[in-house]
PyMOL Python script that loads the backbone (N, CA, C, O; Angstrom):
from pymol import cmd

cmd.read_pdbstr("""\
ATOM      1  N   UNK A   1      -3.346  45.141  -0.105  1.00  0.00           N
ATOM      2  CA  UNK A   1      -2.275  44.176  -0.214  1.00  0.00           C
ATOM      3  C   UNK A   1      -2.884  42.778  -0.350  1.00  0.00           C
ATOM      4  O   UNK A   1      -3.340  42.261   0.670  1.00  0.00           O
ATOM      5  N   UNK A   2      -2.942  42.041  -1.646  1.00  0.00           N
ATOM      6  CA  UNK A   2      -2.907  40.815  -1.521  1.00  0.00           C
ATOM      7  C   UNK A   2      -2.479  39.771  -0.894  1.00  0.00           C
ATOM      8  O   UNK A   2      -1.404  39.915  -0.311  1.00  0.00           O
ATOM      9  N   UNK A   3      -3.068  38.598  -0.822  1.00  0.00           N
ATOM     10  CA  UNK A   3      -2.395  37.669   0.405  1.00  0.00           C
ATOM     11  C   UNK A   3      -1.884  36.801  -1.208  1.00  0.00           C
ATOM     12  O   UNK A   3      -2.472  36.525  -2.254  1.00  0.00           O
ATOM     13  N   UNK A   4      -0.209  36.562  -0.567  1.00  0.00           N
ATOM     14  CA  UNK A   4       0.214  35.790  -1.766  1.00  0.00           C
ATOM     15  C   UNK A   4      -0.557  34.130  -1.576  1.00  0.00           C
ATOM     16  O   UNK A   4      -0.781  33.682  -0.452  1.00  0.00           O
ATOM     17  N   UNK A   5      -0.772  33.639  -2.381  1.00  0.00           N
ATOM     18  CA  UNK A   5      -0.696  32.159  -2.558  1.00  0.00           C
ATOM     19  C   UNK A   5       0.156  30.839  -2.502  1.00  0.00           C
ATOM     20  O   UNK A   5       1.262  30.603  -2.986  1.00  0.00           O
ATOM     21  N   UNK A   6      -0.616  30.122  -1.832  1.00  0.00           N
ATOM     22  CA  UNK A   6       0.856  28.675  -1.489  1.00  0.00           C
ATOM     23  C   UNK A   6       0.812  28.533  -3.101  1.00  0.00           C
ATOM     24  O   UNK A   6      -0.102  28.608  -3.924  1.00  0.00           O
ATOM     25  N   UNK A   7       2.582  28.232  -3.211  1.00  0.00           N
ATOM     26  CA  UNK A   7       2.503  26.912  -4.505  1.00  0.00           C
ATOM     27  C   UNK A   7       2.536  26.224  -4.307  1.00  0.00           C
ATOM     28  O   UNK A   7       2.732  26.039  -3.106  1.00  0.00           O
ATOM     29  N   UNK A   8       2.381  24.924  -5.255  1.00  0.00           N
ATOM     30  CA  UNK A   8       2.018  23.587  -4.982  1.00  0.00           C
ATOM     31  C   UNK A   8       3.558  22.632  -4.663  1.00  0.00           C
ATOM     32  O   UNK A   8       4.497  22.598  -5.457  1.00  0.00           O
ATOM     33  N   UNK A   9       3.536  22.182  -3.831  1.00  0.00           N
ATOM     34  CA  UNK A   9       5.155  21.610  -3.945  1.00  0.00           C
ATOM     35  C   UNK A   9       5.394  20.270  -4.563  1.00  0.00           C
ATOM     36  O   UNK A   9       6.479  19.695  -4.479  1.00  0.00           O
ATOM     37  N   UNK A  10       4.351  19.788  -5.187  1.00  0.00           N
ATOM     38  CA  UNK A  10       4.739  18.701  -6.098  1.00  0.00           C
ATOM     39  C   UNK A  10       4.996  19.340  -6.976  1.00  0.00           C
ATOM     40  O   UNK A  10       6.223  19.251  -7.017  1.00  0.00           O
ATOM     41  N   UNK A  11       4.500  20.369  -8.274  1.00  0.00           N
ATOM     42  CA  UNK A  11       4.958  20.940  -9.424  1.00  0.00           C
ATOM     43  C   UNK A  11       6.189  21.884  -8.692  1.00  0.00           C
ATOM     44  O   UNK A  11       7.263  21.867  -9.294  1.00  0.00           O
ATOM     45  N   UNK A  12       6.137  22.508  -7.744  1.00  0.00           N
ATOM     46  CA  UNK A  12       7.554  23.046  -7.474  1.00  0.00           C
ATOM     47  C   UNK A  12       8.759  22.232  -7.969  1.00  0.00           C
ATOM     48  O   UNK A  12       9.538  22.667  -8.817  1.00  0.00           O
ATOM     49  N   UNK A  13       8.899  20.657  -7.214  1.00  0.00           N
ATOM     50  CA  UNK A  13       9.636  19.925  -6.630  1.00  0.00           C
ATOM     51  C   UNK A  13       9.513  19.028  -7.601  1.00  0.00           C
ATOM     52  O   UNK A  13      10.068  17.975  -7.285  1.00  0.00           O
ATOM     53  N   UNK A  14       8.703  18.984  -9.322  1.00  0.00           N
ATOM     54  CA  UNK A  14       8.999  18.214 -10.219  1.00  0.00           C
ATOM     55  C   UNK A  14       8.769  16.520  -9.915  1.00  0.00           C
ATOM     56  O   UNK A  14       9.051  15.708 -10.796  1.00  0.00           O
ATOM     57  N   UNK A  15       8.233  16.086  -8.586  1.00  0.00           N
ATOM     58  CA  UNK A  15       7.546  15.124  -8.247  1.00  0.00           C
ATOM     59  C   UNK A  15       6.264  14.718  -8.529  1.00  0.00           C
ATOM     60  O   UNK A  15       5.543  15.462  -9.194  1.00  0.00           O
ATOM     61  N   UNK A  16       5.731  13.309  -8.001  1.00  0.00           N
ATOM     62  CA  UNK A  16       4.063  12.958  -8.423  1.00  0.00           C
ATOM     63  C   UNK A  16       4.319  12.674  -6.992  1.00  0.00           C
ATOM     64  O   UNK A  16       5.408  12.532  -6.438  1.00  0.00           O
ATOM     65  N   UNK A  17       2.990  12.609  -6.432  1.00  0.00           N
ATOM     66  CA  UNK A  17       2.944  11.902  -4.970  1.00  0.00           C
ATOM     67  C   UNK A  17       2.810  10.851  -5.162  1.00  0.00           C
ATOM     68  O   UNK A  17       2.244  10.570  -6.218  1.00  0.00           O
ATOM     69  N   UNK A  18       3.338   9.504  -4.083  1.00  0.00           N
ATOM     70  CA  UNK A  18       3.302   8.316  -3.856  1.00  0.00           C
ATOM     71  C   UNK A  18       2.999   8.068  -2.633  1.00  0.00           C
ATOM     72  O   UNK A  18       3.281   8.659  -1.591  1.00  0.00           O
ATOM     73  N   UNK A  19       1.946   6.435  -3.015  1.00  0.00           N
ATOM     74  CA  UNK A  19       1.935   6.083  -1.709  1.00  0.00           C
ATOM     75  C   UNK A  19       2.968   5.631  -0.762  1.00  0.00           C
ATOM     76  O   UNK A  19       2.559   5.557   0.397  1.00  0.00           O
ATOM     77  N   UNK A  20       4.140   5.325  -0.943  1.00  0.00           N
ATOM     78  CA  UNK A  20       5.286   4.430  -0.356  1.00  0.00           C
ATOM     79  C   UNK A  20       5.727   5.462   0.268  1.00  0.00           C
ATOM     80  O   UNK A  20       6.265   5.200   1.343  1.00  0.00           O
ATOM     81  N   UNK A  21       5.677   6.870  -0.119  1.00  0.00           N
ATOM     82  CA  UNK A  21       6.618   7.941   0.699  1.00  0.00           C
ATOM     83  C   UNK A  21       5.200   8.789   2.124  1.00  0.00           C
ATOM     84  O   UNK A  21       4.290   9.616   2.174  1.00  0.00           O
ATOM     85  N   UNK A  22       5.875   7.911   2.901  1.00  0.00           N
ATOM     86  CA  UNK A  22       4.004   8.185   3.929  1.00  0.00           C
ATOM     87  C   UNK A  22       4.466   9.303   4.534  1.00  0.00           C
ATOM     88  O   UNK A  22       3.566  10.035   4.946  1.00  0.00           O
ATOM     89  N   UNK A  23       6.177   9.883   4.827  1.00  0.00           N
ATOM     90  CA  UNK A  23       6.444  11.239   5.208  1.00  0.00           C
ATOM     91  C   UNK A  23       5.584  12.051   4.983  1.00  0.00           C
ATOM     92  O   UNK A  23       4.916  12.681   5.803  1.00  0.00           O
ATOM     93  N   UNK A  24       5.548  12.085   3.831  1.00  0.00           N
ATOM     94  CA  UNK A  24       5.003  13.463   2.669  1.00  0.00           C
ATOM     95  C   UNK A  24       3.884  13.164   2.532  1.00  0.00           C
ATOM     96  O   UNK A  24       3.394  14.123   1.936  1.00  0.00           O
ATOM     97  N   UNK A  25       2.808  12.139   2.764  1.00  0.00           N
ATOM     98  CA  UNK A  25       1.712  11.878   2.713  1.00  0.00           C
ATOM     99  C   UNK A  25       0.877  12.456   3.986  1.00  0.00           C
ATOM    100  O   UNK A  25      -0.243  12.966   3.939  1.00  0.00           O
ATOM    101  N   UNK A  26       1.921  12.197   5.455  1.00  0.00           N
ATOM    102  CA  UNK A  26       1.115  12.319   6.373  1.00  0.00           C
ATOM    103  C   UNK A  26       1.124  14.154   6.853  1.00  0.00           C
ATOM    104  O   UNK A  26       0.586  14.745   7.789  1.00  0.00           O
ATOM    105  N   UNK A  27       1.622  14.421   6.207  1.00  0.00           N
ATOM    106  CA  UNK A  27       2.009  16.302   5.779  1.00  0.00           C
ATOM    107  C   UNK A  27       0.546  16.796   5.493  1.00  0.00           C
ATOM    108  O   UNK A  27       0.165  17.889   5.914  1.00  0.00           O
ATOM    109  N   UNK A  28      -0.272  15.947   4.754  1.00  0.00           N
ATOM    110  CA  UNK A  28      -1.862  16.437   4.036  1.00  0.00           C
ATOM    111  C   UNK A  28      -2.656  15.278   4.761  1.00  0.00           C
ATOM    112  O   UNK A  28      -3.536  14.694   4.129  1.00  0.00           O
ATOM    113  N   UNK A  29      -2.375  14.926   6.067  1.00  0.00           N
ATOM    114  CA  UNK A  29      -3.488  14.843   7.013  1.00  0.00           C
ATOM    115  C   UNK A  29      -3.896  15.994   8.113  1.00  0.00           C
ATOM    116  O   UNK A  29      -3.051  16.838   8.410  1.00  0.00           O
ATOM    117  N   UNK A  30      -4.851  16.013   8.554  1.00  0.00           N
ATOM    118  CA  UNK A  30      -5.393  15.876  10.045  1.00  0.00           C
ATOM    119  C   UNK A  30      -4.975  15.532  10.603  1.00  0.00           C
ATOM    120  O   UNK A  30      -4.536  14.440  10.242  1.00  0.00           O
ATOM    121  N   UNK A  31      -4.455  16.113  12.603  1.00  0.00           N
ATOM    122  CA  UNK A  31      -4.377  14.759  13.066  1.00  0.00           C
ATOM    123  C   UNK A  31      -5.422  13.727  13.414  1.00  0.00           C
ATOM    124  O   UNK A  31      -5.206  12.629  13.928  1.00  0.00           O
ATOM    125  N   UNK A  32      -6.769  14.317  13.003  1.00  0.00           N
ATOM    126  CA  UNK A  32      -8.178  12.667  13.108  1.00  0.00           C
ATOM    127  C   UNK A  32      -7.472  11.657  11.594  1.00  0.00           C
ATOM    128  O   UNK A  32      -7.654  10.443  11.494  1.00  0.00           O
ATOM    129  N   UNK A  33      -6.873  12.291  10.808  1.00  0.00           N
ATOM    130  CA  UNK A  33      -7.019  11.802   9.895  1.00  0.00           C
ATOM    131  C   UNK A  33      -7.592  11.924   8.409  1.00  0.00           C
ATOM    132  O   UNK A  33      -7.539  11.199   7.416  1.00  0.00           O
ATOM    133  N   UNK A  34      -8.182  13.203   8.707  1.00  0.00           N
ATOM    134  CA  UNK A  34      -8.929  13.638   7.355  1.00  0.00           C
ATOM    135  C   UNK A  34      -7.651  14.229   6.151  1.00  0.00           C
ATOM    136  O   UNK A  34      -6.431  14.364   6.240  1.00  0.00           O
ATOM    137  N   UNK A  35      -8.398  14.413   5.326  1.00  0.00           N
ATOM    138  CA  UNK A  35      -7.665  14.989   4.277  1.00  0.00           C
ATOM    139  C   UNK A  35      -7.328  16.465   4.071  1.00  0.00           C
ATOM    140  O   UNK A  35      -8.360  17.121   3.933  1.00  0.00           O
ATOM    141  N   UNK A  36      -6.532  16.985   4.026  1.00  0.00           N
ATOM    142  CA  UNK A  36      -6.585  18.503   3.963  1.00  0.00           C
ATOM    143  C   UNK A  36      -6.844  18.796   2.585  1.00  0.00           C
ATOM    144  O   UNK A  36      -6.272  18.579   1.516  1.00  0.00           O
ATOM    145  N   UNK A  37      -7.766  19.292   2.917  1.00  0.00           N
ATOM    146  CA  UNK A  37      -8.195  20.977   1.522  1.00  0.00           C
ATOM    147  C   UNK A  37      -6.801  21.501   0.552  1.00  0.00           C
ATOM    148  O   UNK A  37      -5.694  21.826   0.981  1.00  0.00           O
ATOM    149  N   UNK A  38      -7.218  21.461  -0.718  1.00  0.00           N
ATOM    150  CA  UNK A  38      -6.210  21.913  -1.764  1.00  0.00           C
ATOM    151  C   UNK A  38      -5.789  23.332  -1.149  1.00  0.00           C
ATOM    152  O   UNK A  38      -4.604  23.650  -1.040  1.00  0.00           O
ATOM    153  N   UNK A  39      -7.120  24.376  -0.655  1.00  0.00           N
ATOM    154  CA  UNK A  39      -6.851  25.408  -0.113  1.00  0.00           C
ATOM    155  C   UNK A  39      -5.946  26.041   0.789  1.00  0.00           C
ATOM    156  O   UNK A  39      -5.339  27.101   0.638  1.00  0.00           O
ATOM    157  N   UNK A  40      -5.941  25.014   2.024  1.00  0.00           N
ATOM    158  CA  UNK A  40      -5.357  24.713   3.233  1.00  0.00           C
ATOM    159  C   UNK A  40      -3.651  24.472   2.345  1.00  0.00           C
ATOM    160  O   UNK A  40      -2.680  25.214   2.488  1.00  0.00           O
ATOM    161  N   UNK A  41      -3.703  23.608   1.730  1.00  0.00           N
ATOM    162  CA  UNK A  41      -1.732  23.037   1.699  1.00  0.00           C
ATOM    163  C   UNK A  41      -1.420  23.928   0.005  1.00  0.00           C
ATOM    164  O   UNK A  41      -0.349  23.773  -0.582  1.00  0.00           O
ATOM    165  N   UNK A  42      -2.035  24.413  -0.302  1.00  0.00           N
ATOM    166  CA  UNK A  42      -1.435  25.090  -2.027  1.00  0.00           C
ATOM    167  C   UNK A  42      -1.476  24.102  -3.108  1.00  0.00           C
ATOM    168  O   UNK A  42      -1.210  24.345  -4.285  1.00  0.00           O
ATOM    169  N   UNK A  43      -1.804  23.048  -2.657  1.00  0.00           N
ATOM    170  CA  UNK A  43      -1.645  22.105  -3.922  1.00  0.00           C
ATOM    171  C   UNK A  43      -2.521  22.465  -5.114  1.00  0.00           C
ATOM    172  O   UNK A  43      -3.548  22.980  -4.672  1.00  0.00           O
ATOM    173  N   UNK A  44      -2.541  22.400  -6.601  1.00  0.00           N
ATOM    174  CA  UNK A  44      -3.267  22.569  -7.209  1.00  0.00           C
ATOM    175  C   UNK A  44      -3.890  21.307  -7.679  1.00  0.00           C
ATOM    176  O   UNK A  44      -3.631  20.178  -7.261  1.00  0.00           O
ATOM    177  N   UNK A  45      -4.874  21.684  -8.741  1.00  0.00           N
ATOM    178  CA  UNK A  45      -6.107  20.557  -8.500  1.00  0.00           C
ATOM    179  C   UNK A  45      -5.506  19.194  -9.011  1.00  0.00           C
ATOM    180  O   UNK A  45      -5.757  18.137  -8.432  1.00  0.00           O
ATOM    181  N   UNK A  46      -4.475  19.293 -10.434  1.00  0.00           N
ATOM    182  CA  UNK A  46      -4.100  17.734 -10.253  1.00  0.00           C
ATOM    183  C   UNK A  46      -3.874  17.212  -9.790  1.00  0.00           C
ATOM    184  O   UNK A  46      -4.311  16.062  -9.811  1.00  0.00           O
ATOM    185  N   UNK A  47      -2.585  17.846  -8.611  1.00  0.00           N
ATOM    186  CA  UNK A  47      -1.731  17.120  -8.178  1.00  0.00           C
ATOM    187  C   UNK A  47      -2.627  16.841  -6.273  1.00  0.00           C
ATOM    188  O   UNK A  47      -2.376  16.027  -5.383  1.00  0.00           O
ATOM    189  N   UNK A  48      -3.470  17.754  -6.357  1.00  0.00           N
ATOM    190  CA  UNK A  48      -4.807  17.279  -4.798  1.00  0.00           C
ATOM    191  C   UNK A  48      -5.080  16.212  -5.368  1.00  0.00           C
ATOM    192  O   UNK A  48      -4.593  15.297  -4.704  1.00  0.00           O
ATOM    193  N   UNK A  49      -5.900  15.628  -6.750  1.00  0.00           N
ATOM    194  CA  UNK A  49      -6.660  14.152  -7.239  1.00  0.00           C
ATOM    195  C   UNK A  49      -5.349  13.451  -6.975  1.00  0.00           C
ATOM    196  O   UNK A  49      -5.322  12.730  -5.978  1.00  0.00           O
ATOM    197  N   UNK A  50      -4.516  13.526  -7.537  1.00  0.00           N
ATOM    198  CA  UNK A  50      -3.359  12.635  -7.264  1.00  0.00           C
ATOM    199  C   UNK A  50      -3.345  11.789  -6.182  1.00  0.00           C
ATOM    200  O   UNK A  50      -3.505  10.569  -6.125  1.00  0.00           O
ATOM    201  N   UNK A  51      -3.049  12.925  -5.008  1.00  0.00           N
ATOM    202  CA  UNK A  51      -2.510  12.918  -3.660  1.00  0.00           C
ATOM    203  C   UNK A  51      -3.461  12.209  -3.090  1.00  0.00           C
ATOM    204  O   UNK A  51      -3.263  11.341  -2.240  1.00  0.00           O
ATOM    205  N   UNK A  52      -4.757  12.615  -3.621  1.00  0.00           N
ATOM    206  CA  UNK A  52      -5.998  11.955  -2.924  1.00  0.00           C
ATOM    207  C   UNK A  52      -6.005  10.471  -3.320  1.00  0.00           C
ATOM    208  O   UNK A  52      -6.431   9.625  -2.533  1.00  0.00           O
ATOM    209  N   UNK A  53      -5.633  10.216  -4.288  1.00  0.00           N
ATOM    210  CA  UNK A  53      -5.718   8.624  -4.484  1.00  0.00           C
ATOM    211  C   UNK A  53      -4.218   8.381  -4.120  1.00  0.00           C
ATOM    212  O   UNK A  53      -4.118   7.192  -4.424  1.00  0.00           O
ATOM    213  N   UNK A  54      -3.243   8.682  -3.754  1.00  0.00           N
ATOM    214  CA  UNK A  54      -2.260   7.966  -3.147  1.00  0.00           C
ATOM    215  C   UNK A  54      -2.227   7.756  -2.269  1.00  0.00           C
ATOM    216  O   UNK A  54      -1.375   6.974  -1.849  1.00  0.00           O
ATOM    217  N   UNK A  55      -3.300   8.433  -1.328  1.00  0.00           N
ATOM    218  CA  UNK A  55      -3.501   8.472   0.682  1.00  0.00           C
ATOM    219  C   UNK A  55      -4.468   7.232   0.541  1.00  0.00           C
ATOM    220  O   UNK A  55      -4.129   6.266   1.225  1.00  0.00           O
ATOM    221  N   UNK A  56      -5.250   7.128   0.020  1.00  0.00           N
ATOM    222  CA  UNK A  56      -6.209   6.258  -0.033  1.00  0.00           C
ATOM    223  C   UNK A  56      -5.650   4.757  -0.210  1.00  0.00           C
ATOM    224  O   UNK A  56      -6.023   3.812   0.485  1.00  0.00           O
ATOM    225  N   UNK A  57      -4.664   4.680  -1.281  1.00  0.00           N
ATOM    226  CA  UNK A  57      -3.754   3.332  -1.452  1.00  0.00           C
ATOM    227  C   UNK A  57      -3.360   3.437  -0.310  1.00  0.00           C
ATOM    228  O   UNK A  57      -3.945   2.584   0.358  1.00  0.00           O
ATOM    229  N   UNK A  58      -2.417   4.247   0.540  1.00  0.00           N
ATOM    230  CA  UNK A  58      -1.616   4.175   1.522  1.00  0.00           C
ATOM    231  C   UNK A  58      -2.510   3.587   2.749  1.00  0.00           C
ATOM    232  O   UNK A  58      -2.102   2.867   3.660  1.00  0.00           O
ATOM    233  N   UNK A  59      -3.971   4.127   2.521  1.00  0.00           N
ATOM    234  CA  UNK A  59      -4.743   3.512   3.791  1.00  0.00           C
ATOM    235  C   UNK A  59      -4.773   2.475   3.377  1.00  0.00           C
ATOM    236  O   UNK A  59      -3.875   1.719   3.749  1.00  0.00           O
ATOM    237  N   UNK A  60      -5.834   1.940   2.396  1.00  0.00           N
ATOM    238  CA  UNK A  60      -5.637   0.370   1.911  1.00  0.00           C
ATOM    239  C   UNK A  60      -4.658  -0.640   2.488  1.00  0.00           C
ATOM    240  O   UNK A  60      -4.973  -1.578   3.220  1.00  0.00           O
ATOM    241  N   UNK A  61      -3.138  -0.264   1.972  1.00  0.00           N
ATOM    242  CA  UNK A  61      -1.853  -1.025   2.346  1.00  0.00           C
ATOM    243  C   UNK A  61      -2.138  -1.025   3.895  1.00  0.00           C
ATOM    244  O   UNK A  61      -2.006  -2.203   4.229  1.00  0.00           O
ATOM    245  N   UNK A  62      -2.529  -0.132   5.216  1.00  0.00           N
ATOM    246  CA  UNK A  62      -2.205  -0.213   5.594  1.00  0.00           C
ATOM    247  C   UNK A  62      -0.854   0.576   6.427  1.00  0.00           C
ATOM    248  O   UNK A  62      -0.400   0.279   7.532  1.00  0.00           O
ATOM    249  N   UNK A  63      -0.423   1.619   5.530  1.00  0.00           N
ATOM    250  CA  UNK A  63       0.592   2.895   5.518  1.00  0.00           C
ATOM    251  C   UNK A  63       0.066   3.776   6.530  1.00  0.00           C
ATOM    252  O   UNK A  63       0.785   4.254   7.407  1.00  0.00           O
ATOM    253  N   UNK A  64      -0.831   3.941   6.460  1.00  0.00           N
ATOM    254  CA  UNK A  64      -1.662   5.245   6.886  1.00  0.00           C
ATOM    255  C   UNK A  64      -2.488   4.865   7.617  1.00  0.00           C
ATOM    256  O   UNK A  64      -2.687   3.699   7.274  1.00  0.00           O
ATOM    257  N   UNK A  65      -3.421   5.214   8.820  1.00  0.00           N
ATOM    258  CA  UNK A  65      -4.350   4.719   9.410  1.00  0.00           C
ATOM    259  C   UNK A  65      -5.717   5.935   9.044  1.00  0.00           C
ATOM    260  O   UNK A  65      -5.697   7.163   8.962  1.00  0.00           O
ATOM    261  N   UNK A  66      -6.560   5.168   8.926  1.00  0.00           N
ATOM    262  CA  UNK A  66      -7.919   5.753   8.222  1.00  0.00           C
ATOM    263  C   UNK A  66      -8.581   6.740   9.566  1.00  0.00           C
ATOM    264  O   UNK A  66      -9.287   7.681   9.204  1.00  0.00           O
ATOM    265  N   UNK A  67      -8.398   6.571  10.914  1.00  0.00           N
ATOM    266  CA  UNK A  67      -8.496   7.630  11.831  1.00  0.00           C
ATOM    267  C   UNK A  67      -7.307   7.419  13.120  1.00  0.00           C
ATOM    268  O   UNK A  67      -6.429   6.578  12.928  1.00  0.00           O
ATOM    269  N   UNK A  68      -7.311   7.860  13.852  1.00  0.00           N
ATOM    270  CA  UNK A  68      -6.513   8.073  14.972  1.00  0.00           C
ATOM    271  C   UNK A  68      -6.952   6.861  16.071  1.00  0.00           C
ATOM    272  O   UNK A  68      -6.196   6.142  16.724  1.00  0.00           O
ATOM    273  N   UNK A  69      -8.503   6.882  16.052  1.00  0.00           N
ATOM    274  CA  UNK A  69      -8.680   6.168  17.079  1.00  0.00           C
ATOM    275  C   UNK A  69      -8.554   4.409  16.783  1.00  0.00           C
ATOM    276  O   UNK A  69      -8.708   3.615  17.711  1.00  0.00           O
TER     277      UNK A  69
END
""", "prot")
cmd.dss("prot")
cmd.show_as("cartoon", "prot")
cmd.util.cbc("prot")
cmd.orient("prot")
């Protein structure tokens, strides 16, 4: 029996990720703060580069905090 696969819920859900929506951003943290693995959340590889540069703006701004402590 195969283990099914996550889909990605940005191409599900016909969305791009943004930094302004930090809900859905802080969904593909850690709680230290790291980034989760395409593996870990189903995302596929565009929409992980995406996501990865929208967390990164979001830290920048200030949205997001770059660790916990």
């Amino acid at each position: 029996m195969a283990k099914q696969r996550k889909q990605c819920f940005f191409t599900k859900k016909g969305i791009k990720p943004d930094y302004k929506d930090v809900a859905t951003i802080q969904r593909y943290l850690t709680p230290w703060g790291k980034i989760k693995e395409a593996k870990d959340t189903g995302n596929c590889a565009k929409c992980q580069r995406i996501l990865t540069r929208e967390i990164k703006r979001a830290r920048f701004l200030a949205l997001v905090p770059y660790t916990t402590r």
